[in-house]
NUVEX-37362 format. One record per residue (C-alpha): residue number from 1; z, x, y. Coordinates in Angstrom, 1 decimal. Last residue first. Example, Ala and Ser with C-alpha at 12.3 -4.5 7.8 and 13.67 -1.06 7.14 Angstrom:
BEGIN
   resi       up     east    north
      2      7.1     13.7     -1.1
      1      7.8     12.3     -4.5
//
This chain:
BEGIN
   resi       up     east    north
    595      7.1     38.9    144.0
    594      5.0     37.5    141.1
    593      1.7     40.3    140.1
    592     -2.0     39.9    141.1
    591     -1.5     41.7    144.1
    590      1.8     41.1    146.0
    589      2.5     37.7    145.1
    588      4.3     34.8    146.7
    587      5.8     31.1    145.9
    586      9.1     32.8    144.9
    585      9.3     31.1    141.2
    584      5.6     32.2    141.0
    583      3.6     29.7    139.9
    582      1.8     28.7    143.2
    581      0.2     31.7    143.1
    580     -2.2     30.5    141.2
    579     -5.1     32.5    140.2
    578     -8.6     30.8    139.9
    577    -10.8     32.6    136.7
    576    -11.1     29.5    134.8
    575     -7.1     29.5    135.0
    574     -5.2     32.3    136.8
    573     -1.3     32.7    135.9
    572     -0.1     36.0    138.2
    571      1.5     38.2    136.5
    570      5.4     38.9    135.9
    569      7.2     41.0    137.9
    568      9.5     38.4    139.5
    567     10.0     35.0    137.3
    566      6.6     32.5    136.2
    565      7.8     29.0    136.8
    564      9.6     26.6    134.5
    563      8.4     23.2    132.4
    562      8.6     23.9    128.8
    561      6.4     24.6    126.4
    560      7.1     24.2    123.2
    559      7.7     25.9    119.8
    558      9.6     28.7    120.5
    557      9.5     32.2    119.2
    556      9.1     33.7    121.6
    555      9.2     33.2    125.4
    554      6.0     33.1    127.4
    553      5.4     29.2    127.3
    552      4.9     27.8    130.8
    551      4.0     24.5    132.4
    550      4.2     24.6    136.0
    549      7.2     24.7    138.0
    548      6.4     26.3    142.0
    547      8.9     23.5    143.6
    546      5.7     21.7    144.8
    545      4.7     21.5    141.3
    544      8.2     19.5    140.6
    543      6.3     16.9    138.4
    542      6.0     19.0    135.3
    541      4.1     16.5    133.1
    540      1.4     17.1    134.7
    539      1.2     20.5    133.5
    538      0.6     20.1    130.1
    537      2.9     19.4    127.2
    536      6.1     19.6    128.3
    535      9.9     20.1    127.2
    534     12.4     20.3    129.9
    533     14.8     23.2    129.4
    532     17.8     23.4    127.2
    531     20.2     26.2    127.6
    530     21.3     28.8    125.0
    529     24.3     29.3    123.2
    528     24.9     30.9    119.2
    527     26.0     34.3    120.4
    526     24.2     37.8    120.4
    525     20.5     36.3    120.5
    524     17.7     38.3    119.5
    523     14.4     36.2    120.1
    522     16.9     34.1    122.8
    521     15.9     30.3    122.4
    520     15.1     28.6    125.3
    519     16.1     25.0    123.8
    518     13.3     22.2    124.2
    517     14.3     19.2    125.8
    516     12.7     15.5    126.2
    515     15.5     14.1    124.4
    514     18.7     16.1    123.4
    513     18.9     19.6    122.6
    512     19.6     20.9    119.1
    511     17.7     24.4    119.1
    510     20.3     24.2    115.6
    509     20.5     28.1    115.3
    508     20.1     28.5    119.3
    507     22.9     26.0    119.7
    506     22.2     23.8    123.2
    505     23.6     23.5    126.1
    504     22.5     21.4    129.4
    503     19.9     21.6    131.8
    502     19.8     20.3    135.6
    501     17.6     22.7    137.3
    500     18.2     24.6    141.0
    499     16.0     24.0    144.2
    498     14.0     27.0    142.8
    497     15.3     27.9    139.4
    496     14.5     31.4    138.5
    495     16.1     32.8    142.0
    494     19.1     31.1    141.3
    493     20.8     28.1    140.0
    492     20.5     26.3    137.1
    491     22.9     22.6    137.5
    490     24.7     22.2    133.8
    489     27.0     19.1    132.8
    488     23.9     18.1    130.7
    487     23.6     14.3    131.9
    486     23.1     16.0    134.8
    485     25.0     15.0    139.0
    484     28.1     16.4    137.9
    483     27.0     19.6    137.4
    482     26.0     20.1    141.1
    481     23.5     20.6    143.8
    480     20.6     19.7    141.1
    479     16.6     19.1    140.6
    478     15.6     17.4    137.5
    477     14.5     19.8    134.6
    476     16.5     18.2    131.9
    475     17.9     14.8    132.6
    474     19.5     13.6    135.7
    473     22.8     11.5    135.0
    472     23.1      7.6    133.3
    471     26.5      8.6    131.7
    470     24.8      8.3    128.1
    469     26.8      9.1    125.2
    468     29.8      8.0    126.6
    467     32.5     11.5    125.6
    466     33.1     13.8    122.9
    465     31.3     17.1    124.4
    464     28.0     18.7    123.4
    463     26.3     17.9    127.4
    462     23.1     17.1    126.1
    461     23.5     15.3    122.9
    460     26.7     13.4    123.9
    459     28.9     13.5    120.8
    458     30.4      9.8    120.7
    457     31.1      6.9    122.4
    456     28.4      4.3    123.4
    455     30.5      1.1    121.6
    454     33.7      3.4    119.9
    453     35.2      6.3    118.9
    452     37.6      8.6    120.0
    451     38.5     12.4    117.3
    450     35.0     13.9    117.7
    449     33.1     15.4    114.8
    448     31.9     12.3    113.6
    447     29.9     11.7    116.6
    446     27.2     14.7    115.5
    445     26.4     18.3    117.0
    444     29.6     19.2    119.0
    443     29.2     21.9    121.2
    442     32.8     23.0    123.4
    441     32.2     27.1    124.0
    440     34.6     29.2    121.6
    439     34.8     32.6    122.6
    438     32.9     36.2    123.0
    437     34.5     39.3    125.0
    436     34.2     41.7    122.2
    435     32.3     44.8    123.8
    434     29.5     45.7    121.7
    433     27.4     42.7    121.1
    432     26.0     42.4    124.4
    431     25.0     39.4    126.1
    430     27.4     39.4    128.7
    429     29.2     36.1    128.3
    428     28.8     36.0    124.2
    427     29.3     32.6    123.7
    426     30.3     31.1    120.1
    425     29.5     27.2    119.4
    424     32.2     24.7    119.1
    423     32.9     21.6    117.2
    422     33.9     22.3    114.0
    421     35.7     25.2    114.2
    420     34.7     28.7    115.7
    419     33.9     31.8    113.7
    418     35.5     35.1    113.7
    417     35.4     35.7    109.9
    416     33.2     33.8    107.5
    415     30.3     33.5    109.8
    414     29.4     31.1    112.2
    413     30.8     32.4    115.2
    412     27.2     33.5    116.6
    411     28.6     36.8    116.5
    410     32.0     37.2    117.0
    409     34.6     34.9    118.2
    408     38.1     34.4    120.3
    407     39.7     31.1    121.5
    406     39.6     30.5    125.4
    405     43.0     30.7    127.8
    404     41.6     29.7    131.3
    403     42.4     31.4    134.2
    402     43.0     28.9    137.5
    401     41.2     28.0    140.6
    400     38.0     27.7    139.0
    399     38.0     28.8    135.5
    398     37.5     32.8    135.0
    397     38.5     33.4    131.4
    396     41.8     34.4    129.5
    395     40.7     35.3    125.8
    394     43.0     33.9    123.2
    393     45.3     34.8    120.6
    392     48.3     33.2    123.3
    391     47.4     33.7    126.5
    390     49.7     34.3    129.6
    389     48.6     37.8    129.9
    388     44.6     38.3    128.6
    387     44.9     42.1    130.4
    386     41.1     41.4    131.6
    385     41.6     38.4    133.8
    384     45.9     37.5    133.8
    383     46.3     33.8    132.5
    382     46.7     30.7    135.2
    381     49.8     28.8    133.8
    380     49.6     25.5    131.3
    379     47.9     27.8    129.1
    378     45.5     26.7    126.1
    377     45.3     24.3    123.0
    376     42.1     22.5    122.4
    375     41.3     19.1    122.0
    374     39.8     16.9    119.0
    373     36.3     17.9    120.2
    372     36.8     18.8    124.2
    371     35.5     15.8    126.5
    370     37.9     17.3    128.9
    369     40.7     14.3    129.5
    368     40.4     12.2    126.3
    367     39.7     15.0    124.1
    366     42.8     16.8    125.4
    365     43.3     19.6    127.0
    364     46.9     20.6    125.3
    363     48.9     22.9    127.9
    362     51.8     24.4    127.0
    361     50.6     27.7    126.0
    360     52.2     27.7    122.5
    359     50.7     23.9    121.9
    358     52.1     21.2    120.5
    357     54.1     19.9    123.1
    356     50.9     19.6    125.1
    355     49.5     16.9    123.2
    354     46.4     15.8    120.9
    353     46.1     19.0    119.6
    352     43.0     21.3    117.5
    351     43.1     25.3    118.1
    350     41.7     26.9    120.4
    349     44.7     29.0    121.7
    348     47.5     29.4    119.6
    347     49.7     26.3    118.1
    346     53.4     26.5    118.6
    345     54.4     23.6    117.3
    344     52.3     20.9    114.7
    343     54.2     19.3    111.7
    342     56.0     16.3    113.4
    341     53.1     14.5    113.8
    340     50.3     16.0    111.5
    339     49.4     12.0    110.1
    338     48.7     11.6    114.1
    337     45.1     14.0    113.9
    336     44.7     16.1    116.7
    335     47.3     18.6    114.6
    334     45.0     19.0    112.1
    333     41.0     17.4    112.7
    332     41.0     13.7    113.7
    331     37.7     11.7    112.7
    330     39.1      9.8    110.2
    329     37.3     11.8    107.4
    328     41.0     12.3    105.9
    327     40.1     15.8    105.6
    326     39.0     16.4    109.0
    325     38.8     20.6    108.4
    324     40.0     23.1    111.0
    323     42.8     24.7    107.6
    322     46.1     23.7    109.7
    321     47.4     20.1    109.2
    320     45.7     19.1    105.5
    319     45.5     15.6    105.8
    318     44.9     14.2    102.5
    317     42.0     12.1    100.7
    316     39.9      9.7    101.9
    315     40.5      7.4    105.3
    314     37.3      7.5    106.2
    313     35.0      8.7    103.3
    312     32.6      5.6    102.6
    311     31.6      5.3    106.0
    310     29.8      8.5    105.8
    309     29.7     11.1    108.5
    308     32.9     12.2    106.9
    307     30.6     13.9    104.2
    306     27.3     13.0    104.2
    305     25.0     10.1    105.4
    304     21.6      8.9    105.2
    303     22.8      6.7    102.6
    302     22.1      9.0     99.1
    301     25.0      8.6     97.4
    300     26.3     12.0     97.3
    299     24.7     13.1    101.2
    298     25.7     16.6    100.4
    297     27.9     19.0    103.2
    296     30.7     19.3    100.4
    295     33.9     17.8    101.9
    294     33.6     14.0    101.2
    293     33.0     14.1     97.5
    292     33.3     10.5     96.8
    291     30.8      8.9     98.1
    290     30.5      4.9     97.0
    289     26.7      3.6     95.7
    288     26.6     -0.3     95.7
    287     27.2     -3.3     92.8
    286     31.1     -3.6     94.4
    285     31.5      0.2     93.2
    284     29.4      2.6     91.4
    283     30.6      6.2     92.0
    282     28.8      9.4     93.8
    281     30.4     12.8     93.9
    280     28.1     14.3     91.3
    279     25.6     11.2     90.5
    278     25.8      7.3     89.8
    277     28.8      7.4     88.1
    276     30.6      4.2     86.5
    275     32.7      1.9     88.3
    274     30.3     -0.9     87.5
    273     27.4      0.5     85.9
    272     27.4     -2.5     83.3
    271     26.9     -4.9     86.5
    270     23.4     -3.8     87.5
    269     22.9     -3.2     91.6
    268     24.8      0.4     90.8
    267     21.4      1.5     89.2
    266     18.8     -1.0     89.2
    265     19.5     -4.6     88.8
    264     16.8     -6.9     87.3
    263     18.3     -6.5     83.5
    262     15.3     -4.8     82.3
    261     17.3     -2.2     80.4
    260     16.7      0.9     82.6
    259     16.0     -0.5     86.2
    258     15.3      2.4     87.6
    257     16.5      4.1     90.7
    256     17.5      7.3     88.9
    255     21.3      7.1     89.7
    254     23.2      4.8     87.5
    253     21.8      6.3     83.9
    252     23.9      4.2     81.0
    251     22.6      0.5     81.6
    250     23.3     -1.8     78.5
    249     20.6     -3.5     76.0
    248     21.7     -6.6     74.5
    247     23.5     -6.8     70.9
    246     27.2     -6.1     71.9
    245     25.7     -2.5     72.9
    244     22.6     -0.8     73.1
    243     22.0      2.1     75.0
    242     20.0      2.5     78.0
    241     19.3      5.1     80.5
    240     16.1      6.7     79.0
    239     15.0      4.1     76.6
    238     17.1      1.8     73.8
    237     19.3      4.0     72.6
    236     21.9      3.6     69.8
    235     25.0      2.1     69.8
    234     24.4     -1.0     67.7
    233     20.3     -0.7     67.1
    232     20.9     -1.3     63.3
    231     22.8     -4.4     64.4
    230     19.4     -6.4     65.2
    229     19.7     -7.7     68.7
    228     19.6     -4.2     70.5
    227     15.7     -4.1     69.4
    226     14.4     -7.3     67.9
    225     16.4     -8.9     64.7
    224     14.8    -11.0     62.1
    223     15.6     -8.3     59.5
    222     12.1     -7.4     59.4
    221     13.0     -3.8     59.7
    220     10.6     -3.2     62.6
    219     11.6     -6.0     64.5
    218      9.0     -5.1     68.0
    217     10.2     -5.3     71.5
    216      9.4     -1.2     71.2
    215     13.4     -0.1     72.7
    214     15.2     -0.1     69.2
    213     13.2      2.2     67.0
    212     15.5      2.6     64.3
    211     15.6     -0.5     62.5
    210     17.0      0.1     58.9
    209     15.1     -1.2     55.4
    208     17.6     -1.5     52.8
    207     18.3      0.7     49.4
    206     21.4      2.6     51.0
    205     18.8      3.3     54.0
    204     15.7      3.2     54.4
    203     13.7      4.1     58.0
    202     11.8      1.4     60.3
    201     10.9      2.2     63.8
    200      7.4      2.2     62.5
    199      7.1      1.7     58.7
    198      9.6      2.0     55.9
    197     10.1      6.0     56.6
    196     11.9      7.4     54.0
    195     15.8      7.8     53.5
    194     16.0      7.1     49.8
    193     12.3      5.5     49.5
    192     12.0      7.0     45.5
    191     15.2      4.8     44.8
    190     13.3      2.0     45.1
    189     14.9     -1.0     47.0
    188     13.7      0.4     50.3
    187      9.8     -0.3     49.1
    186      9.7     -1.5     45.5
    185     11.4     -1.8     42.6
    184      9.8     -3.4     39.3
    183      9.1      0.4     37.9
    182      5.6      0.2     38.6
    181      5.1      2.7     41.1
    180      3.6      0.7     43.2
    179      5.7     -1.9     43.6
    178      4.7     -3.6     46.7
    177      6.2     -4.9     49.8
    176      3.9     -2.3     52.0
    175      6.7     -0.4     53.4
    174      7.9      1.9     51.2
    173      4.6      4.1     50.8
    172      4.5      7.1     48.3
    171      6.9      5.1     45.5
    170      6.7      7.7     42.4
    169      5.3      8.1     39.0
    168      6.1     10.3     36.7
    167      4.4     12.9     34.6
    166      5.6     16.0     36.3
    165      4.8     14.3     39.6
    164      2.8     11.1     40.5
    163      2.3      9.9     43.5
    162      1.6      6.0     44.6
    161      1.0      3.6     47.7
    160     -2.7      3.9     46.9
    159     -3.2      4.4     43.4
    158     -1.3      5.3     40.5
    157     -3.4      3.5     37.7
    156     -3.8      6.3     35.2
    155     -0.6      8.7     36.0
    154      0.7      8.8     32.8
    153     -2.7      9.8     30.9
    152     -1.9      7.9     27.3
    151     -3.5     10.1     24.4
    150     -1.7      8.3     21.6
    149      1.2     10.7     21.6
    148      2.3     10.7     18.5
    147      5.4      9.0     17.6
    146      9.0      9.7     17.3
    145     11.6      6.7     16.4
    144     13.7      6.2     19.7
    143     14.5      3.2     19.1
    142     11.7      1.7     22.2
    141     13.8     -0.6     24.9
    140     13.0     -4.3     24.7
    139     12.6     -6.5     27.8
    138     11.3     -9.6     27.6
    137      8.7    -11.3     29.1
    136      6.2    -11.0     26.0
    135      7.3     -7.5     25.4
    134      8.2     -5.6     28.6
    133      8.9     -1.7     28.5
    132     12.3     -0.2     29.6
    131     12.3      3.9     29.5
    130     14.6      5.0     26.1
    129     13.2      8.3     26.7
    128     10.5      7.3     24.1
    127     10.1     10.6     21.6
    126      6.9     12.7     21.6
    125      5.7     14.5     18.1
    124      3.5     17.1     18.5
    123      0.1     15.6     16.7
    122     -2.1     18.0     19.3
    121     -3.2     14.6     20.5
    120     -7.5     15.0     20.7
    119     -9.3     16.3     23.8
    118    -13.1     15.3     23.9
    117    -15.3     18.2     22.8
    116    -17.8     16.2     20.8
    115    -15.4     14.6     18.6
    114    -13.1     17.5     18.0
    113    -10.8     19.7     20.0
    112     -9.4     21.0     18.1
    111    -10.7     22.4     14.8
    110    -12.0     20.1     12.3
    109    -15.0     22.5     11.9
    108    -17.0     18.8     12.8
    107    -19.7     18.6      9.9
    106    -23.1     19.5      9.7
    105    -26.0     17.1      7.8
    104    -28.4     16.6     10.8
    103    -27.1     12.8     11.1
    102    -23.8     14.2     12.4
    101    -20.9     13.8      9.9
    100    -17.4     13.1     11.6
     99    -14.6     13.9      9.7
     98    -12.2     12.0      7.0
     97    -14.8     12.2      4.3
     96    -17.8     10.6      5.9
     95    -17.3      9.3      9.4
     94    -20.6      8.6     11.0
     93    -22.3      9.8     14.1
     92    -25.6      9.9     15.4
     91    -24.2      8.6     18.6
     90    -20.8      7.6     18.2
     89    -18.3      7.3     15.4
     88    -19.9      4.8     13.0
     87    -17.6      3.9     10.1
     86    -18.5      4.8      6.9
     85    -15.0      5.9      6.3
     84    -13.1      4.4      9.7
     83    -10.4      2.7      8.0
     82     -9.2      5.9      6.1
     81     -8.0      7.5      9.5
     80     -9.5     10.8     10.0
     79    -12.3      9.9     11.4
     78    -10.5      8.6     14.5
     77     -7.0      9.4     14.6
     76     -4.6      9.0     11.4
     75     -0.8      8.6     12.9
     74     -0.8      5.2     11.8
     73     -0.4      3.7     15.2
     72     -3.3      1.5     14.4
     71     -5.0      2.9     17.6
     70     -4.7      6.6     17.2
     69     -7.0      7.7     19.8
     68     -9.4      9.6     20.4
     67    -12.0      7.1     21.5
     66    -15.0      7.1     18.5
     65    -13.4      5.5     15.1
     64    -11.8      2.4     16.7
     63     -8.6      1.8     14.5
     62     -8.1     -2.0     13.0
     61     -4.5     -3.8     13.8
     60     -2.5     -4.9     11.4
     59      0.7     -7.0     12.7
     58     -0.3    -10.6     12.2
     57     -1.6     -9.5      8.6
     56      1.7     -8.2      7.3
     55      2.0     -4.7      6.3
     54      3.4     -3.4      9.6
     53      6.0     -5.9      8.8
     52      9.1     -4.2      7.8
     51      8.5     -1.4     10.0
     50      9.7     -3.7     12.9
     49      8.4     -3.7     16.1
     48      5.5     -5.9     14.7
     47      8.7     -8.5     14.7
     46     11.6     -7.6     17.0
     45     13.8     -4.1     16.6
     44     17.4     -4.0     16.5
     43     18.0     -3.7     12.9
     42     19.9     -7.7     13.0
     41     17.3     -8.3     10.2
     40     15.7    -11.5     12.4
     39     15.2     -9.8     15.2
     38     13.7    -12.8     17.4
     37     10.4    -13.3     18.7
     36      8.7    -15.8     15.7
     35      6.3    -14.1     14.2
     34      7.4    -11.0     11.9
     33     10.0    -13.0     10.5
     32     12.7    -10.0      9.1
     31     13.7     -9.6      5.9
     30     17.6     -7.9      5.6
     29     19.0    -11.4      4.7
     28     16.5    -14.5      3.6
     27     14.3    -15.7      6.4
     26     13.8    -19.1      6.2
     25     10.4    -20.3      8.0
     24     11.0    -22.8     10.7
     23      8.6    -21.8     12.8
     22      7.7    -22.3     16.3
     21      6.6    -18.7     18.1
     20      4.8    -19.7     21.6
     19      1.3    -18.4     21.3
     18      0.0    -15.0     21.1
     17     -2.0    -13.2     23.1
     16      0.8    -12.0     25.3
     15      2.2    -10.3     22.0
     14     -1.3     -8.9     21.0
     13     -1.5     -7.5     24.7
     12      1.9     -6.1     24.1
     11      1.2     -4.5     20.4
     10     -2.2     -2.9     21.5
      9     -0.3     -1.3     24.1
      8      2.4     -0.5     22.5
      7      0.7      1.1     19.5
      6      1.6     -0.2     15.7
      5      2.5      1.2     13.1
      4      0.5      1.0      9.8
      3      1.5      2.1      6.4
      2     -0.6      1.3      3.3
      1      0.0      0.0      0.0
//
């Protein structure tokens, strides 16, 4: 009697062939029903399954003679299975004797590989790894019993979606809802997709598709869940600026003047950057940018203002009584500030008071009273020219009737030594650098840096002092008999002013002077004062012609011109070939040169 076994392929297509089992055949014990689906033996394995009933008729199957393969399962392939003597085995081909006879007479060697050099199984025996297969629906796992490979290539069938490795198949693309590898798991759920890509935005994760692209308006995950609504995105970012949080995108940058998470508010105008920073020295507060940093010259929040120039720092911080600074941003420097009360005696000259009581010299000249920022101590007495007696750290200067105690500078009193305080320019009265006579000269440049306030009060940009901004006096170049009558506070005399000049001060760093001026900057200044003349643009705009002013720039390196006539010793200005004589501050020439 023979043996057959029988192939799993051959036996599933058989076992989907065939019709529900019904029988009601009794089996006696240790025989096994080869038709009805159920191990009937108790041996574990299921009708053809069984080597009971390879001999039965349902489980025979015939072997083809020409594929190289052992199709019976009966470990005979091709010719040299019994079934195929006679057979045909291809073209000119029978099998006669267990090997393939070509008409000419000749016989295969039997030496692999055979059949007209198609590859045979070696006959190495190959055990199942116990890998589920499905018979009829249900799954049965092999015993274990070797067999011969039948041929089988692994990796037939692993298309698009696929790889195959060493034999077995893998999921290549985890987001296509197919099994591709066959192994009834697909995309996240296969274990091949561990921390793969599931699609766009879409990465698995402990066996589960994960959004990960949280800003595209897209669910990438299919979770039903777009962007910071799905609770993948929980914490993550959802753009420059944004993170997500509670399920709705949250503003995180405060200070790039874009609206990050599509709210409608940018920066401090969107709630979640309440209290939060909107730059270095800058915080969000009431839905607008607040300064903070009130002491380091930067506009933090971006208003047009810095430092105590801003709104936002008056009333800041502490009063520090002696370092020259308004630390409170309350316009009051040291001991002109009240919070100093009680803590301010003996002060040397120049330095900030708001009475004479505090003040070495006894004398305070107050803001009020001399337009001086935040006052300045001095001497109630007239101090000794040259021996500086009845001054206290200052310079005594030439004031009128009586000496004037001055504070001392070098340079243009900028500098880290020897400068002045906010305020005040340095003055060099000769113009020489090598005898030390320089002091402080009143020149504010902005209203903060006077103690008063108030409607038209402030630093007056052509006299520098904290007084009304506009005291409705001559402006720059308007003739003069005394300070009182310019805006300035200064009336040019002399020779180079014919009928004198109203002008006023200005800092030749800054060239600060107010409207319709042009500062006369020095090309090698000693100090940090010059004057302001008028600015013009032609000579018409001179109107003093009679007074010998034209339209003149000689003087490097300004910008302007300003209105002035031509000093002694300089040459006569011809135009088109005409000199003018006019020009000349004196109204004569000898030659072609200003008398």
């Amino acid at each position: 009697m023979r043996s057959h076994s029988v192939h799993w392929a051959v036996l599933l297509l058989a076992l989907a062939a065939c019709p529900a089992p019904v029988s009601n055949v009794i089996t006696p014990p240790g025989a096994e029903n080869c038709t009805n689906g159920i191990d009937d033996n108790g041996d574990g394995k299921i009708d053809c399954l069984d080597p009971k009933c390879i001999e039965t008729s349902s489980c025979v199957f015939g072997e083809i003679c020409d594929n190289a393969r052992d199709d019976n399962n009966n470990r005979q392939i091709d010719c040299a299975d019994p079934q195929c003597e006679g057979q045909a085995c291809g073209f000119n081909c029978l099998c006669v004797g267990g090997a393939k006879q070509i008409f000419d007479g000749s016989k295969d060697s039997g030496v692999a590989p055979r059949d007209a050099g198609r590859p045979v199984d070696s006959g190495t025996p190959m055990v199942d790894a116990g890998t589920p297969v499905v018979d009829a629906g249900t799954p049965v796992v092999d015993s274990g019993t070797p067999v011969v490979d039948a041929g089988t290539d692994p990796c037939a069938g692993c298309n698009a979606g696929c790889t195959c490795t060493g034999g077995v198949r893998h999921e290549a693309n985890c987001g296509d809802l197919a099994d591709n590898d066959g192994d009834l798991a697909f995309d996240c759920a296969d274990s091949d997709c561990a921390t793969a890509m599931c699609g766009p935005g879409c990465t698995c994760a402990a066996g589960v598709k994960k959004e990960t692209l949280c800003n595209d308006g897209i669910d990438n995950d299919g979770s039903g869940g777009i962007d910071c609504a799905d609770s993948d995105c929980a914490a993550q970012s959802c753009g420059p600026g944004c993170s997500c949080a509670a399920g709705v995108k949250k503003e995180t940058l405060c200070n790039d003047g874009v609206d990050n998470d599509g709210s409608g508010g940018i920066d401090c105008a969107d709630s979640d950057c309440a209290a939060q920073s909107c730059g270095t020295g800058c915080q969000c507060v009431g839905s607008a940018k607040k300064e903070l940093l009130c002491a380091d010259a930067a506009d933090n929040d971006g208003d047009g203002s810095a430092d105590c120039a801003d709104s936002d720092c008056v009333g800041a911080g502490t009063e520090v009584c002696n370092d020259g600074l308004d630390n409170t941003c309350d316009r009051a420097v040291d001991c002109a500030d009240p919070k100093c009360s009680g803590q301010c005696a003996n002060l040397n000259d120049g330095l900030p008071c708001i009475g004479d009581g505090q003040c070495a010299g006894g004398k305070c000249l107050s803001e009020a009273a001399t337009g001086l920022p935040n006052g300045f101590c001095s001497n109630a007495t007239s101090c000794t020219l040259g021996s500086n007696l009845g001054c206290h750290g200052g310079f005594c200067r030439a004031n009128g009737a009586s000496n004037i105690c001055r504070a001392p500078c070098t340079g243009t009193g900028t500098g880290s030594t020897g400068r002045c305080r906010t305020g005040y320019a340095c003055f060099d009265p000769d113009g020489s650098s090598g005898t030390a006579n320089s002091y402080c000269l009143p020149h504010c440049t902005a209203d903060v840096e006077c103690a008063g306030s108030g409607a038209g009060y402030g630093c007056n940009s052509f006299s520098k002092r904290c007084e009304a901004k506009d005291k409705s006096r001559k402006g720059y170049g308007a003739a003069c008999t005394s300070e009182t009558e310019c805006e300035g506070g200064f009336c040019l005399a002399g020779p180079n002013f014919p009928g004198n000049y109203c002008s006023g001060p200005c800092r030749n760093d800054l060239m600060n002077c107010g409207v319709g001026g042009m500062c006369d900057k020095l090309a090698s200044p000693t100090d940090n004062v010059s004057v302001c003349l008028k600015r013009c643009d032609d000579f018409s705009q001179c109107t003093r012609a009679s007074e010998h002013y034209g339209c003149f720039y000689f003087t490097p390196p300004q910008v302007y011109s300003a209105c002035q006539c031509l000093p002694s010793g300089n040459p006569v200005y011809v135009y088109m070939g005409t000199p003018y004589p006019l020009y000349c501050c004196s109204g004569s020439v000898t030659g072609s040169t200003c008398n």
